[in-house]
NUKOLZA-388236 format. One line per 8 residues: their letters; for each residue x, y, z of C-alpha. Coordinates in nm, 3 decimals, decimal comma, m for minus. Layout:
% residues N
a = X/Y/Z | ...
END
This chain:
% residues 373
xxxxxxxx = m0,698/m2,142/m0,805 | m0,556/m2,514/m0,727 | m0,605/m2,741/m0,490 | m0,391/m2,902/m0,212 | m0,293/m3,285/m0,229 | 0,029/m3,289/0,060 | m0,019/m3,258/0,456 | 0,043/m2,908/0,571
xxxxxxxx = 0,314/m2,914/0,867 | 0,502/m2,577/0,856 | 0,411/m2,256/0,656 | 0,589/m1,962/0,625 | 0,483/m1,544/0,618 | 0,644/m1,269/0,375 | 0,578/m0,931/0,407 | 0,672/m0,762/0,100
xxxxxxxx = 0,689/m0,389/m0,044 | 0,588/m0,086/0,138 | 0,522/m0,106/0,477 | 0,140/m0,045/0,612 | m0,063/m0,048/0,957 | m0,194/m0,374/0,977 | 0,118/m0,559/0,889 | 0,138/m0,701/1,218
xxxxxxxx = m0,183/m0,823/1,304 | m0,237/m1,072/1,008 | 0,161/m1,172/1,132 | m0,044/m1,240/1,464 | m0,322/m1,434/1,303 | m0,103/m1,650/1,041 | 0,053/m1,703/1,350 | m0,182/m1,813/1,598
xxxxxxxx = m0,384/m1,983/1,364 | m0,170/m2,207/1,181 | m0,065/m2,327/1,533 | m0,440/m2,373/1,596 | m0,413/m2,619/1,318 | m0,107/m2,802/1,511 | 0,136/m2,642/1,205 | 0,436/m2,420/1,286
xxxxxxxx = 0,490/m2,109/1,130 | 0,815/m1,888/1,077 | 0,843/m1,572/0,909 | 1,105/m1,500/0,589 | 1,253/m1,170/0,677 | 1,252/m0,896/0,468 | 1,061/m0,998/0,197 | 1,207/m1,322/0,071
xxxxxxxx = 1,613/m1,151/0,144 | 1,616/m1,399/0,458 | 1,633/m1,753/0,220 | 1,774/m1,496/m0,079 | 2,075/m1,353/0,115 | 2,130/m1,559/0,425 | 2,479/m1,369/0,476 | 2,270/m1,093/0,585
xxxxxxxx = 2,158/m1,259/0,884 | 2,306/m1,473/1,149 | 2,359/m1,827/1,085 | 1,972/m1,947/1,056 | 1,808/m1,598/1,146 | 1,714/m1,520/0,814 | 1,365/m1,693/0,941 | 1,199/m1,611/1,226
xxxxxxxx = 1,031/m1,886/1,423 | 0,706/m1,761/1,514 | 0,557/m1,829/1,877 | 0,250/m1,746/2,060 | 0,493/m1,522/2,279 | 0,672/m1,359/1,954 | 0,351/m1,247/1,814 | 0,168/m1,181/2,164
xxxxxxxx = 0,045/m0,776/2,187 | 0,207/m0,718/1,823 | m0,155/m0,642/1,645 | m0,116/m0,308/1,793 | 0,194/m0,207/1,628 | 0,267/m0,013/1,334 | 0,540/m0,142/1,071 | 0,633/m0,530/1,044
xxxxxxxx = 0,779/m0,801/1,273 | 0,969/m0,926/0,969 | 1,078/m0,657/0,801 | 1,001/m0,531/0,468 | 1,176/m0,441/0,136 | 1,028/m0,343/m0,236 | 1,424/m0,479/m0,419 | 1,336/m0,833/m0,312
xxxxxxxx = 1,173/m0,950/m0,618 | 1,317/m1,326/m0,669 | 1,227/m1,339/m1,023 | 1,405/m1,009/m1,107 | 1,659/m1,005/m0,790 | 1,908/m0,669/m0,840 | 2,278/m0,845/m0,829 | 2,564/m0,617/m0,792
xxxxxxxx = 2,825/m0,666/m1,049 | 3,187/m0,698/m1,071 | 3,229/m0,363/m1,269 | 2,936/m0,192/m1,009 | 2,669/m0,199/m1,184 | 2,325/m0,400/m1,106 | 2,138/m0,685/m1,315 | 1,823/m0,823/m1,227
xxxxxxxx = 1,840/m1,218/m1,202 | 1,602/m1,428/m1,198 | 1,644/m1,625/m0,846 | 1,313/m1,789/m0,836 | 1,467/m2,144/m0,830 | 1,697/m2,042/m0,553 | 1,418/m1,946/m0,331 | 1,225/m2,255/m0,374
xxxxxxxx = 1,483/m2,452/m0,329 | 1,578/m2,242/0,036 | 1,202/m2,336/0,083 | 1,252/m2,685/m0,012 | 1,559/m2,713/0,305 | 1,340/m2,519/0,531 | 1,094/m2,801/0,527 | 0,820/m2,487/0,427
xxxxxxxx = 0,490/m2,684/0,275 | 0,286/m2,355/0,229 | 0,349/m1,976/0,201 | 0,160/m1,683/0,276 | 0,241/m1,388/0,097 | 0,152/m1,027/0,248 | 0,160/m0,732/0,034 | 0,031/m0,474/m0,265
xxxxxxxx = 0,029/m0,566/m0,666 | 0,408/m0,592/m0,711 | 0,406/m0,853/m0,404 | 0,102/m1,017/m0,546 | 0,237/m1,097/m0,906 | 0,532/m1,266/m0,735 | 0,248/m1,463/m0,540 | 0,058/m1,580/m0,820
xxxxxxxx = 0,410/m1,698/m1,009 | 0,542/m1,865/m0,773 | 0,209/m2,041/m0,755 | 0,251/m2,127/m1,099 | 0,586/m2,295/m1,008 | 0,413/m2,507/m0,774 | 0,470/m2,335/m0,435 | 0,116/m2,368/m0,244
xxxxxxxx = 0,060/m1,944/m0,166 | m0,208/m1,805/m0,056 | m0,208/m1,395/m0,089 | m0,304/m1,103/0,150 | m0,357/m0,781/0,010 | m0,190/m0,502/0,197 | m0,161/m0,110/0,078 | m0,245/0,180/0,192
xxxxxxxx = m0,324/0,294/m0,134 | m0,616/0,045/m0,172 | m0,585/0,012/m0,528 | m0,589/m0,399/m0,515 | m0,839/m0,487/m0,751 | m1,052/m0,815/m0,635 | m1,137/m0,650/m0,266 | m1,322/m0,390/m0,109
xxxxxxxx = m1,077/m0,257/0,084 | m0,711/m0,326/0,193 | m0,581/m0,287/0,541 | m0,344/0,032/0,632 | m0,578/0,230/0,393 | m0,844/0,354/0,687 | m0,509/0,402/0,913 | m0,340/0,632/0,646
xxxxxxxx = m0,686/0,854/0,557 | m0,730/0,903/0,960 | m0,389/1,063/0,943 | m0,416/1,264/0,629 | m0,751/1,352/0,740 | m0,577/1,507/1,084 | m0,335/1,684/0,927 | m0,575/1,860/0,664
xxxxxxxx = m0,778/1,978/0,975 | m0,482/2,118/1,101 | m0,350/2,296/0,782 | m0,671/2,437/0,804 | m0,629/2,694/1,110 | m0,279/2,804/0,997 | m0,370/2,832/0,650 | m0,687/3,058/0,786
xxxxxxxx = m0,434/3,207/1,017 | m0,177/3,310/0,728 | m0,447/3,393/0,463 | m0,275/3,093/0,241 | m0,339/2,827/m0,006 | m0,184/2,501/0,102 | m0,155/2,219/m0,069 | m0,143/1,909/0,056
xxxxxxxx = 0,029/1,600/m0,086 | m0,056/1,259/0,006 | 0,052/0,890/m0,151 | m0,167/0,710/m0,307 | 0,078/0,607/m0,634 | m0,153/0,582/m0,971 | m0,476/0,590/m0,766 | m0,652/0,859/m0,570
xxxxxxxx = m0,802/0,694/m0,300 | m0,599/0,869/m0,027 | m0,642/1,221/m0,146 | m1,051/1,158/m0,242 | m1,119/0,990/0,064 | m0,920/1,177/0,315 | m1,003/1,549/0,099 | m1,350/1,490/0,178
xxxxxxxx = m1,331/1,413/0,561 | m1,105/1,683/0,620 | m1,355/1,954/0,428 | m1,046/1,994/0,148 | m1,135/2,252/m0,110 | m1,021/2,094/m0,417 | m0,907/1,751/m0,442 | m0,657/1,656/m0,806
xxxxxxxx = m0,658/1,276/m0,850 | m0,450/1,072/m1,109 | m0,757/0,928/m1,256 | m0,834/1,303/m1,350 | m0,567/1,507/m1,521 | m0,627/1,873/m1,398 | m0,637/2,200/m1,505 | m0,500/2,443/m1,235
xxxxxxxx = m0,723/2,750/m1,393 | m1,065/2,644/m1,268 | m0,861/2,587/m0,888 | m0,749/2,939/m0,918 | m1,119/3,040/m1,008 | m1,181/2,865/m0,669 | m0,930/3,078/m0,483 | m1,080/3,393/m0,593
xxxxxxxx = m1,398/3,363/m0,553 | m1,365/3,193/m0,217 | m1,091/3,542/m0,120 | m1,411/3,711/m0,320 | m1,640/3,570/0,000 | m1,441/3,696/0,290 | m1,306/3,309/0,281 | m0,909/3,391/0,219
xxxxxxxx = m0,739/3,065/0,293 | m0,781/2,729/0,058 | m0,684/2,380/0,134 | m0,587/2,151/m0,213 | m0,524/1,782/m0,162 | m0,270/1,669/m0,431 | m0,237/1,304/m0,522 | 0,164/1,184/m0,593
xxxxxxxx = 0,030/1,056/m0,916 | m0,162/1,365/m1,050 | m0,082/1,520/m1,372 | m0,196/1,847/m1,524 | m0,391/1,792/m1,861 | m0,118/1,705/m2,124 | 0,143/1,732/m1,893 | 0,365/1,412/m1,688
xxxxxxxx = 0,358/1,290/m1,336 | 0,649/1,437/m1,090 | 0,902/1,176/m1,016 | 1,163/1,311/m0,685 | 1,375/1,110/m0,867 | 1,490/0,809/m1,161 | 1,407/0,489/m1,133 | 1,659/0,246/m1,010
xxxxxxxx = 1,699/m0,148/m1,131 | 1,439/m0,310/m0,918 | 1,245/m0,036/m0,800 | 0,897/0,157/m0,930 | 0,915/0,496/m1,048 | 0,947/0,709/m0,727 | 0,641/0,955/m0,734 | 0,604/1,295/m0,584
xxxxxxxx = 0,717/1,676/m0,658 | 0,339/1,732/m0,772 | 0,239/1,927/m0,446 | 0,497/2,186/m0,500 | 0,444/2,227/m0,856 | 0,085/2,279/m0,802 | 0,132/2,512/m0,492 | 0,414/2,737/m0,692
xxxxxxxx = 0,147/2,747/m0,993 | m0,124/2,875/m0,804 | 0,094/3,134/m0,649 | 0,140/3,284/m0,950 | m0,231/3,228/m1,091 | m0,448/3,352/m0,802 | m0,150/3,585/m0,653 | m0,179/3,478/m0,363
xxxxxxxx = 0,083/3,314/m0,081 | 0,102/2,949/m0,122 | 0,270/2,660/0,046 | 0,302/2,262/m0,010 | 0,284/2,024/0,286 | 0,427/1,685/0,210 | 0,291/1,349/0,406 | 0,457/1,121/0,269
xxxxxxxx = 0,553/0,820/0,467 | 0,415/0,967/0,788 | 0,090/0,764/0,624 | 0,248/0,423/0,646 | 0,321/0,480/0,982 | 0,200/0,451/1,345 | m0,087/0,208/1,519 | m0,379/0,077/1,285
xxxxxxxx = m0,700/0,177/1,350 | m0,951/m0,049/1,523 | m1,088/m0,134/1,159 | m0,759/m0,197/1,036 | m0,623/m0,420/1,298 | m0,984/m0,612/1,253 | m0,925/m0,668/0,911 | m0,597/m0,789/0,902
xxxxxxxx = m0,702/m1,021/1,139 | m0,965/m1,137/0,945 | m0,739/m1,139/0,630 | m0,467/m1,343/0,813 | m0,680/m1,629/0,952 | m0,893/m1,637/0,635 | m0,526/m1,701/0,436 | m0,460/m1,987/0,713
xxxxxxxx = m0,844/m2,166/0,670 | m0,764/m2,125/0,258 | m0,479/m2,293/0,311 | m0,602/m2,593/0,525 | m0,917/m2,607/0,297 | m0,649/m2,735/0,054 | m0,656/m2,368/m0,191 | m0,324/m2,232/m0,353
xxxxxxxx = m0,297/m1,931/m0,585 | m0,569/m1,756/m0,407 | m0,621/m1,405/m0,237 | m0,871/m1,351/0,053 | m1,033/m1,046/m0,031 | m1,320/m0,839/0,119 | m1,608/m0,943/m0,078 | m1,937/m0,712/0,114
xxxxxxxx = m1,923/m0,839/0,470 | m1,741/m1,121/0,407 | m1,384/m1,318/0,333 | m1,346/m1,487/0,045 | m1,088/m1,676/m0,174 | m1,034/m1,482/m0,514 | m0,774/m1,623/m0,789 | m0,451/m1,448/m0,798
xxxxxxxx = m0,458/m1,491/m1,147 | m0,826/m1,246/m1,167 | m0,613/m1,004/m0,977 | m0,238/m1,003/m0,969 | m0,113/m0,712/m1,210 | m0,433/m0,542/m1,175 | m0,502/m0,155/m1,038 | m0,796/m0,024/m0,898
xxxxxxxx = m0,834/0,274/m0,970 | m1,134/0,569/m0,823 | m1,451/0,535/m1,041 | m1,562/0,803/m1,205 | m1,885/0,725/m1,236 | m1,869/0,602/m0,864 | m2,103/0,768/m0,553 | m1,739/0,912/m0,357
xxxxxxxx = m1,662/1,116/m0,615 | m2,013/1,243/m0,701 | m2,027/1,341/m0,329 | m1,690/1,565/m0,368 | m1,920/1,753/m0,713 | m2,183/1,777/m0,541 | m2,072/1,972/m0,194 | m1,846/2,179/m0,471
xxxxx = m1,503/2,044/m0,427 | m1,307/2,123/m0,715 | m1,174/1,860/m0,904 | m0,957/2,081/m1,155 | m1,199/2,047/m1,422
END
Protein backbone atom coordinates (compact mmCIF):
# COMPACT_ATOMS: atom_id res chain seq x y z
CA UNK A 1 0.00 0.00 0.00
CA UNK A 2 1.56 3.55 -1.22
CA UNK A 3 0.56 6.71 -1.16
CA UNK A 4 -0.38 9.37 -3.79
CA UNK A 5 1.90 12.57 -4.34
CA UNK A 6 0.40 13.87 -8.18
CA UNK A 7 -3.17 15.57 -8.78
CA UNK A 8 -5.66 13.07 -10.01
CA UNK A 9 -7.34 14.44 -13.38
CA UNK A 10 -8.37 11.37 -15.47
CA UNK A 11 -8.53 7.64 -14.38
CA UNK A 12 -9.21 4.84 -16.28
CA UNK A 13 -11.47 1.23 -15.63
CA UNK A 14 -10.36 -2.44 -16.80
CA UNK A 15 -12.45 -5.18 -16.56
CA UNK A 16 -10.47 -8.20 -16.82
CA UNK A 17 -11.04 -12.17 -16.95
CA UNK A 18 -14.30 -13.85 -16.74
CA UNK A 19 -17.20 -11.97 -16.98
CA UNK A 20 -19.66 -11.64 -13.72
CA UNK A 21 -23.06 -9.82 -12.67
CA UNK A 22 -22.00 -6.82 -11.17
CA UNK A 23 -19.52 -5.80 -13.76
CA UNK A 24 -21.49 -2.96 -14.68
CA UNK A 25 -22.50 -1.31 -11.71
CA UNK A 26 -18.98 -0.58 -10.18
CA UNK A 27 -18.43 0.70 -14.24
CA UNK A 28 -21.42 3.03 -13.07
CA UNK A 29 -19.89 4.06 -9.80
CA UNK A 30 -16.08 4.53 -11.01
CA UNK A 31 -17.94 6.44 -13.28
CA UNK A 32 -20.12 8.74 -11.56
CA UNK A 33 -17.90 9.16 -8.85
CA UNK A 34 -14.70 10.09 -10.22
CA UNK A 35 -16.75 12.82 -12.04
CA UNK A 36 -18.07 13.72 -8.56
CA UNK A 37 -14.50 14.47 -7.86
CA UNK A 38 -14.38 16.86 -11.13
CA UNK A 39 -11.96 13.84 -12.82
CA UNK A 40 -12.89 12.16 -16.11
CA UNK A 41 -12.96 8.66 -16.51
CA UNK A 42 -12.70 6.32 -19.70
CA UNK A 43 -12.77 2.73 -19.82
CA UNK A 44 -9.75 0.39 -21.57
CA UNK A 45 -11.68 -2.11 -23.53
CA UNK A 46 -11.28 -5.52 -23.23
CA UNK A 47 -9.06 -5.88 -20.59
CA UNK A 48 -6.04 -3.75 -21.35
CA UNK A 49 -6.37 -5.09 -25.61
CA UNK A 50 -7.75 -1.39 -26.23
CA UNK A 51 -4.01 0.51 -25.44
CA UNK A 52 -2.39 -3.27 -26.25
CA UNK A 53 -3.88 -3.71 -29.78
CA UNK A 54 -5.29 -0.42 -30.94
CA UNK A 55 -5.69 -1.99 -34.60
CA UNK A 56 -8.50 -3.74 -33.13
CA UNK A 57 -10.49 -0.77 -32.68
CA UNK A 58 -11.24 2.32 -34.60
CA UNK A 59 -8.84 5.05 -34.61
CA UNK A 60 -9.07 6.14 -30.71
CA UNK A 61 -11.97 3.64 -29.69
CA UNK A 62 -9.85 1.37 -27.99
CA UNK A 63 -11.02 3.68 -24.81
CA UNK A 64 -14.24 4.45 -24.05
CA UNK A 65 -14.99 7.90 -22.69
CA UNK A 66 -17.24 7.42 -19.92
CA UNK A 67 -20.34 9.88 -19.38
CA UNK A 68 -23.10 10.21 -16.99
CA UNK A 69 -25.34 9.23 -20.11
CA UNK A 70 -22.94 6.12 -21.13
CA UNK A 71 -23.20 4.62 -17.77
CA UNK A 72 -26.93 5.86 -17.00
CA UNK A 73 -29.42 2.52 -16.26
CA UNK A 74 -26.25 0.14 -16.91
CA UNK A 75 -26.14 -1.21 -13.04
CA UNK A 76 -28.88 -3.41 -14.12
CA UNK A 77 -27.15 -5.26 -16.75
CA UNK A 78 -25.46 -8.43 -16.87
CA UNK A 79 -21.91 -8.74 -18.68
CA UNK A 80 -19.53 -5.55 -19.14
CA UNK A 81 -19.72 -2.14 -20.89
CA UNK A 82 -16.06 -2.65 -21.80
CA UNK A 83 -15.68 -5.87 -22.66
CA UNK A 84 -13.74 -8.57 -21.16
CA UNK A 85 -10.95 -11.08 -22.05
CA UNK A 86 -8.74 -13.69 -19.75
CA UNK A 87 -5.48 -13.60 -22.94
CA UNK A 88 -4.88 -9.96 -22.05
CA UNK A 89 -2.23 -10.36 -19.58
CA UNK A 90 0.42 -7.42 -20.47
CA UNK A 91 3.17 -9.01 -18.67
CA UNK A 92 2.76 -12.38 -20.46
CA UNK A 93 0.80 -10.98 -23.74
CA UNK A 94 0.27 -14.27 -26.31
CA UNK A 95 2.03 -12.88 -29.73
CA UNK A 96 1.41 -14.81 -32.78
CA UNK A 97 4.49 -15.79 -34.57
CA UNK A 98 5.82 -15.80 -37.97
CA UNK A 99 5.95 -19.71 -38.16
CA UNK A 100 2.16 -19.76 -36.18
CA UNK A 101 2.91 -20.43 -33.16
CA UNK A 102 2.30 -18.12 -29.87
CA UNK A 103 4.91 -16.59 -27.26
CA UNK A 104 3.99 -14.80 -24.33
CA UNK A 105 5.75 -11.25 -24.20
CA UNK A 106 6.09 -9.29 -21.73
CA UNK A 107 4.24 -5.87 -22.87
CA UNK A 108 4.05 -4.22 -19.56
CA UNK A 109 6.15 -1.19 -20.73
CA UNK A 110 3.99 -0.83 -23.75
CA UNK A 111 0.91 -0.43 -21.75
CA UNK A 112 2.24 2.15 -19.50
CA UNK A 113 3.54 3.94 -21.91
CA UNK A 114 -0.25 3.88 -23.98
CA UNK A 115 -1.21 5.11 -20.39
CA UNK A 116 1.41 7.65 -20.30
CA UNK A 117 -0.24 9.30 -24.05
CA UNK A 118 -3.66 8.84 -22.72
CA UNK A 119 -2.93 11.40 -20.09
CA UNK A 120 -4.38 8.31 -17.49
CA UNK A 121 -3.07 9.44 -13.74
CA UNK A 122 -4.84 6.45 -11.97
CA UNK A 123 -6.28 2.99 -12.85
CA UNK A 124 -8.84 0.92 -11.51
CA UNK A 125 -8.57 -2.57 -12.09
CA UNK A 126 -11.83 -4.92 -11.96
CA UNK A 127 -11.47 -8.54 -11.75
CA UNK A 128 -10.60 -12.19 -9.98
CA UNK A 129 -6.83 -13.37 -8.82
CA UNK A 130 -5.29 -13.55 -12.31
CA UNK A 131 -6.57 -9.77 -12.86
CA UNK A 132 -5.43 -8.89 -9.41
CA UNK A 133 -1.69 -10.04 -9.69
CA UNK A 134 -1.47 -7.88 -12.82
CA UNK A 135 -2.91 -5.06 -10.42
CA UNK A 136 -0.53 -5.34 -7.75
CA UNK A 137 2.57 -5.41 -10.53
CA UNK A 138 1.78 -2.87 -12.25
CA UNK A 139 1.59 -1.08 -8.94
CA UNK A 140 4.97 -2.06 -8.35
CA UNK A 141 5.96 -0.31 -11.66
CA UNK A 142 4.56 2.77 -10.41
CA UNK A 143 1.07 2.91 -12.01
CA UNK A 144 -1.32 4.32 -9.08
CA UNK A 145 -4.18 1.05 -9.14
CA UNK A 146 -6.51 0.52 -6.98
CA UNK A 147 -8.23 -3.21 -7.28
CA UNK A 148 -11.90 -4.51 -7.26
CA UNK A 149 -12.44 -7.98 -6.68
CA UNK A 150 -14.90 -9.56 -9.04
CA UNK A 151 -15.74 -13.56 -9.37
CA UNK A 152 -18.33 -15.48 -9.13
CA UNK A 153 -16.39 -18.03 -7.63
CA UNK A 154 -15.67 -15.91 -4.49
CA UNK A 155 -12.47 -17.40 -3.83
CA UNK A 156 -10.59 -13.76 -3.44
CA UNK A 157 -8.89 -14.03 -0.33
CA UNK A 158 -8.84 -10.51 1.71
CA UNK A 159 -12.93 -10.08 1.41
CA UNK A 160 -16.01 -11.47 2.53
CA UNK A 161 -17.58 -11.80 -0.45
CA UNK A 162 -17.14 -10.84 -4.19
CA UNK A 163 -19.87 -9.53 -6.38
CA UNK A 164 -21.53 -11.97 -9.20
CA UNK A 165 -21.15 -14.75 -6.51
CA UNK A 166 -24.92 -14.25 -4.84
CA UNK A 167 -26.12 -13.72 -8.69
CA UNK A 168 -24.55 -17.11 -9.83
CA UNK A 169 -25.85 -19.31 -6.48
CA UNK A 170 -29.54 -17.73 -7.16
CA UNK A 171 -29.25 -19.37 -10.54
CA UNK A 172 -27.70 -22.65 -9.65
CA UNK A 173 -29.96 -22.70 -6.80
CA UNK A 174 -33.10 -22.44 -9.52
CA UNK A 175 -31.98 -24.87 -11.60
CA UNK A 176 -31.32 -27.58 -8.77
CA UNK A 177 -35.03 -26.97 -7.74
CA UNK A 178 -35.95 -27.71 -11.05
CA UNK A 179 -33.81 -30.89 -11.65
CA UNK A 180 -35.55 -31.85 -8.75
CA UNK A 181 -39.23 -32.59 -10.20
CA UNK A 182 -37.87 -34.28 -13.37
CA UNK A 183 -35.38 -36.19 -11.61
CA UNK A 184 -38.48 -37.32 -9.13
CA UNK A 185 -40.43 -37.61 -12.31
CA UNK A 186 -37.83 -40.05 -14.12
CA UNK A 187 -36.76 -41.95 -10.91
CA UNK A 188 -33.00 -40.52 -11.69
CA UNK A 189 -29.83 -39.39 -10.19
CA UNK A 190 -28.71 -36.11 -11.65
CA UNK A 191 -25.84 -34.52 -11.22
CA UNK A 192 -25.34 -31.22 -11.37
CA UNK A 193 -22.19 -29.32 -12.36
CA UNK A 194 -21.52 -25.86 -11.47
CA UNK A 195 -18.12 -23.48 -11.75
CA UNK A 196 -16.55 -22.58 -9.07
CA UNK A 197 -12.67 -23.42 -10.47
CA UNK A 198 -10.38 -24.75 -7.35
CA UNK A 199 -13.01 -23.64 -4.79
CA UNK A 200 -16.43 -24.92 -3.86
CA UNK A 201 -18.27 -22.09 -2.97
CA UNK A 202 -20.83 -22.37 -5.81
CA UNK A 203 -21.68 -25.99 -5.40
CA UNK A 204 -21.70 -25.71 -1.17
CA UNK A 205 -23.60 -22.70 -1.16
CA UNK A 206 -26.04 -23.19 -3.90
CA UNK A 207 -26.29 -27.45 -2.89
CA UNK A 208 -27.61 -26.37 0.29
CA UNK A 209 -30.37 -23.82 -0.82
CA UNK A 210 -31.54 -25.99 -3.40
CA UNK A 211 -31.96 -29.16 -0.75
CA UNK A 212 -28.98 -31.04 -3.02
CA UNK A 213 -28.34 -34.52 -1.73
CA UNK A 214 -24.72 -34.71 -1.87
CA UNK A 215 -22.52 -31.91 -2.58
CA UNK A 216 -18.37 -33.01 -3.94
CA UNK A 217 -16.15 -29.93 -3.46
CA UNK A 218 -12.43 -29.54 -4.59
CA UNK A 219 -11.36 -28.86 -1.12
CA UNK A 220 -12.61 -32.54 -0.48
CA UNK A 221 -11.46 -35.29 -2.79
CA UNK A 222 -14.42 -37.83 -2.88
CA UNK A 223 -15.15 -41.19 -2.80
CA UNK A 224 -18.21 -42.04 -5.05
CA UNK A 225 -18.99 -45.37 -2.78
CA UNK A 226 -20.45 -43.67 0.27
CA UNK A 227 -22.77 -41.40 -2.63
CA UNK A 228 -23.93 -44.67 -3.95
CA UNK A 229 -24.69 -45.80 -0.27
CA UNK A 230 -26.82 -42.57 -0.39
CA UNK A 231 -28.71 -43.63 -3.49
CA UNK A 232 -29.74 -46.83 -2.05
CA UNK A 233 -30.80 -46.22 0.93
CA UNK A 234 -32.67 -43.11 -0.12
CA UNK A 235 -34.42 -45.80 -3.33
CA UNK A 236 -34.46 -48.08 0.12
CA UNK A 237 -37.06 -45.17 1.60
CA UNK A 238 -39.53 -44.93 -1.18
CA UNK A 239 -37.20 -41.68 -2.09
CA UNK A 240 -36.00 -42.90 -5.83
CA UNK A 241 -34.57 -39.79 -7.34
CA UNK A 242 -31.09 -38.01 -6.02
CA UNK A 243 -29.75 -34.65 -6.81
CA UNK A 244 -25.50 -34.42 -6.63
CA UNK A 245 -23.95 -30.99 -7.02
CA UNK A 246 -20.47 -31.46 -8.65
CA UNK A 247 -17.85 -28.76 -8.39
CA UNK A 248 -15.58 -28.27 -11.94
CA UNK A 249 -12.65 -28.69 -9.69
CA UNK A 250 -13.56 -31.94 -7.78
CA UNK A 251 -11.43 -34.91 -7.85
CA UNK A 252 -12.07 -38.44 -6.66
CA UNK A 253 -9.54 -39.53 -3.85
CA UNK A 254 -6.19 -40.21 -5.71
CA UNK A 255 -7.52 -39.43 -8.84
CA UNK A 256 -7.06 -35.76 -11.21
CA UNK A 257 -9.40 -32.96 -11.95
CA UNK A 258 -11.36 -33.16 -15.53
CA UNK A 259 -10.02 -30.66 -17.91
CA UNK A 260 -12.70 -30.33 -21.41
CA UNK A 261 -9.63 -29.58 -22.78
CA UNK A 262 -5.42 -28.48 -22.84
CA UNK A 263 -4.32 -25.52 -21.82
CA UNK A 264 -3.47 -22.93 -24.33
CA UNK A 265 -0.43 -20.12 -24.03
CA UNK A 266 -2.12 -17.54 -21.94
CA UNK A 267 -4.96 -19.24 -20.64
CA UNK A 268 -5.79 -21.38 -17.13
CA UNK A 269 -6.41 -24.92 -17.31
CA UNK A 270 -10.02 -25.20 -18.67
CA UNK A 271 -11.99 -27.22 -15.94
CA UNK A 272 -14.99 -29.42 -16.29
CA UNK A 273 -15.92 -33.14 -17.54
CA UNK A 274 -16.28 -34.01 -13.67
CA UNK A 275 -20.21 -34.04 -13.74
CA UNK A 276 -20.32 -36.68 -16.31
CA UNK A 277 -17.71 -38.77 -14.92
CA UNK A 278 -19.40 -38.77 -11.66
CA UNK A 279 -22.97 -39.29 -13.13
CA UNK A 280 -21.64 -42.37 -15.53
CA UNK A 281 -19.92 -43.82 -12.19
CA UNK A 282 -22.85 -43.86 -10.20
CA UNK A 283 -24.80 -45.45 -12.94
CA UNK A 284 -22.91 -48.26 -12.73
CA UNK A 285 -22.48 -48.28 -8.75
CA UNK A 286 -26.08 -47.83 -7.54
CA UNK A 287 -27.63 -49.27 -11.01
CA UNK A 288 -29.60 -46.88 -11.39
CA UNK A 289 -30.42 -44.21 -14.50
CA UNK A 290 -28.25 -41.25 -14.23
CA UNK A 291 -27.78 -38.00 -16.01
CA UNK A 292 -25.29 -34.83 -15.80
CA UNK A 293 -26.63 -31.30 -16.18
CA UNK A 294 -23.96 -28.80 -17.04
CA UNK A 295 -24.33 -24.85 -15.94
CA UNK A 296 -21.63 -23.62 -16.95
CA UNK A 297 -21.54 -20.08 -18.11
CA UNK A 298 -25.29 -19.71 -17.77
CA UNK A 299 -23.83 -18.59 -14.03
CA UNK A 300 -21.92 -15.59 -15.28
CA UNK A 301 -24.79 -14.47 -16.92
CA UNK A 302 -27.99 -12.37 -16.68
CA UNK A 303 -29.04 -9.26 -14.16
CA UNK A 304 -27.26 -9.13 -10.62
CA UNK A 305 -29.16 -9.51 -7.80
CA UNK A 306 -30.19 -6.57 -5.63
CA UNK A 307 -27.13 -7.56 -3.27
CA UNK A 308 -24.90 -7.79 -6.05
CA UNK A 309 -25.62 -4.62 -7.84
CA UNK A 310 -25.30 -3.00 -4.08
CA UNK A 311 -22.03 -4.23 -3.70
CA UNK A 312 -20.46 -3.38 -6.71
CA UNK A 313 -21.59 -0.15 -6.11
CA UNK A 314 -20.13 0.04 -2.96
CA UNK A 315 -16.89 -1.61 -4.30
CA UNK A 316 -16.67 0.93 -7.20
CA UNK A 317 -17.02 4.20 -5.26
CA UNK A 318 -14.93 2.81 -2.38
CA UNK A 319 -11.97 2.21 -5.32
CA UNK A 320 -12.69 6.02 -6.41
CA UNK A 321 -12.52 7.56 -2.44
CA UNK A 322 -9.07 5.13 -2.17
CA UNK A 323 -7.92 6.71 -4.89
CA UNK A 324 -8.57 10.43 -3.99
CA UNK A 325 -7.47 9.59 -0.35
CA UNK A 326 -4.10 9.37 -2.17
CA UNK A 327 -3.88 4.97 -1.80
CA UNK A 328 -2.28 2.82 -4.69
CA UNK A 329 -1.74 -0.94 -4.63
CA UNK A 330 -4.82 -1.45 -2.65
CA UNK A 331 -8.08 -3.63 -2.92
CA UNK A 332 -11.44 -2.55 -1.33
CA UNK A 333 -12.67 -5.53 0.16
CA UNK A 334 -15.70 -6.45 2.34
CA UNK A 335 -14.35 -6.37 5.71
CA UNK A 336 -17.97 -7.27 8.16
CA UNK A 337 -20.27 -4.42 7.21
CA UNK A 338 -17.88 -2.37 5.89
CA UNK A 339 -15.32 -1.20 2.84
CA UNK A 340 -12.00 -1.17 3.38
CA UNK A 341 -8.57 -0.74 1.66
CA UNK A 342 -6.54 -4.12 1.84
CA UNK A 343 -2.86 -4.39 0.21
CA UNK A 344 -2.75 -6.12 -3.04
CA UNK A 345 0.33 -7.46 -2.01
CA UNK A 346 -1.70 -9.50 1.34
CA UNK A 347 -3.87 -10.77 -1.42
CA UNK A 348 -2.92 -10.93 -5.05
CA UNK A 349 -2.00 -14.71 -5.89
CA UNK A 350 -3.98 -15.85 -3.07
CA UNK A 351 -7.20 -18.50 -3.13
CA UNK A 352 -9.81 -18.80 -0.79
CA UNK A 353 -10.76 -21.73 -0.51
CA UNK A 354 -14.23 -23.41 1.71
CA UNK A 355 -13.13 -24.03 5.35
CA UNK A 356 -13.38 -27.12 6.60
CA UNK A 357 -13.62 -26.43 9.85
CA UNK A 358 -16.07 -23.53 8.84
CA UNK A 359 -20.09 -23.33 10.12
CA UNK A 360 -21.43 -23.79 5.98
CA UNK A 361 -20.07 -26.88 5.72
CA UNK A 362 -20.94 -28.22 9.20
CA UNK A 363 -24.54 -27.23 8.26
CA UNK A 364 -24.38 -29.54 4.92
CA UNK A 365 -23.06 -32.76 7.86
CA UNK A 366 -25.33 -31.99 9.91
CA UNK A 367 -28.85 -32.03 7.76
CA UNK A 368 -26.95 -35.31 6.11
CA UNK A 369 -25.71 -34.09 2.83
CA UNK A 370 -23.17 -36.29 1.64
CA UNK A 371 -19.96 -35.00 1.10
CA UNK A 372 -18.36 -38.27 -0.54
CA UNK A 373 -16.63 -39.17 2.52
Amino acid sequence: MTALHQPIRRIAITTGGGDAPGLNAVIQAVTRSALQRGWTCVGIRDGYDGLLRPERYGPGEGLIPLTLPRVDGIAALGGTLLGSTNQGNPFAYPVRQADGSTALIDRSQDLLDALSRERVDALVAVGGDGSLAIAHRLAQRGLPVVGVPKTIDNDLDGTVTTFGFDTAVAFASECIDRLHTTAASHHRIIAVEVMGRYAGWIALHAGLAGGAHAILLPELPFDLAPVAEMVRRRDAQGQSHSLVVVAEGAHPRGGERALSGPAEAGHAERLGGMGEQVSQALARLAGKDARCVVLGHLLRGGSPSAFDRVAALRFGAAAVRALAAGLSGVMVALDGNTVRPVPLADVAGRMKAVPLDGDTLATARDLGICLGQ
